[in-house]
N, C-alpha and C positions, 0 to 999 in steps of 0.2 A: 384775244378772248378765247380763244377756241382749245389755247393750250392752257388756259383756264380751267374749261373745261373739264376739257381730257384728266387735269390732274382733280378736278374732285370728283369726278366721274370714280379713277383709280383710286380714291382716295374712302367713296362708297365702298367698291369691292373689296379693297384691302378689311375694312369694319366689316363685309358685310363675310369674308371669308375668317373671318376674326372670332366673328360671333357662330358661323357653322362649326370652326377647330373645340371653339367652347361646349356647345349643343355634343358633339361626337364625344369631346371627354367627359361630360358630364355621363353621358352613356353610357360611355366604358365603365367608369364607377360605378354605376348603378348596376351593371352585369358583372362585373366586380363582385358585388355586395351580396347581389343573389346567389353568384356563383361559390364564392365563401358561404355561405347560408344554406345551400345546396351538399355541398362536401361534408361540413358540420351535421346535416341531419343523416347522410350516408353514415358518417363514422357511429355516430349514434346507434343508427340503426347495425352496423357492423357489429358494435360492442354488443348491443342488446342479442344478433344471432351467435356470436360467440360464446355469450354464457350461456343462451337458451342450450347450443350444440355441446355445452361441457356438462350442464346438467344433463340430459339426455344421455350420453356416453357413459355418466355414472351409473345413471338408471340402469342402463342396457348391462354395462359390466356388474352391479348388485344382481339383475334377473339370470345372467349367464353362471351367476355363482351358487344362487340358491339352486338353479338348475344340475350344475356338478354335483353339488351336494348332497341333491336328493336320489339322483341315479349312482353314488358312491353310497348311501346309506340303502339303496335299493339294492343293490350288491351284496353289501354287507348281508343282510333281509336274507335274499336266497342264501347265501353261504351256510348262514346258521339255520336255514329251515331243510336243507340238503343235511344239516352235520343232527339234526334234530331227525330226520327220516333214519338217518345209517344207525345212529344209538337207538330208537327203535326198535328197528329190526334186531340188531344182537342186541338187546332183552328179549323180543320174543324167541329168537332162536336160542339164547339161553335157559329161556321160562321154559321151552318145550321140550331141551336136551333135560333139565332136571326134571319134568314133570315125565318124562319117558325112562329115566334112569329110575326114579320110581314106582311107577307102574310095573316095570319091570321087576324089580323086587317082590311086588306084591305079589305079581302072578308067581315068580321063583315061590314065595311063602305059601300061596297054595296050591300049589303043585307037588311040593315035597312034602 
């Protein structure tokens, strides 16, 4: 009797160590599942900061551009208001050399 026993004694454990192998891999899959579930919403969200970070890059390189643009056309700006002073000045230094070559006749005309 006693080896009777013993063997459905063993025979419990064996089921009863049967049904914990089951209980653990049920587990495993279930952290399995979330764990897949988990990665999936990572990539997700990956994709999502990747586009957010490729629109932003555009933005920054459109604002870097209108930026050159504006301080090349601000360049330009003084260049022509610098070439805009020099012609200026020779007409007035012109205007003043004829209004003096002038004058100067006039006083020759009456002086003589």
């Amino acid at each position: 009797m006693e080896l009777e026993d013993r063997v459905n004694e063993h025979d419990k454990k064996i089921k009863q160590h049967d049904k914990e192998i089951a209980r653990l891999s049920n587990n495993l899959v279930e952290m399995q599942k979330d764990l897949n579930n988990g990665l999936a919403r990572v990539d997700e969200s990956n994709r999502f900061l990747r586009e957010q970070n490729t629109r932003q890059s555009e933005q920054n390189n459109e604002i870097l551009q209108a930026i050159l643009n504006r301080n090349d056309n601000s360049e330009k700006r003084k260049h022509e208001l610098k070439m805009l002073n020099w012609s200026a000045l020779w007409k007035i230094v012109t205007v003043s050399a004829g209004a003096g070559g002038v004058i100067s006749a006039i006083v020759q005309v009456l002086f003589n």
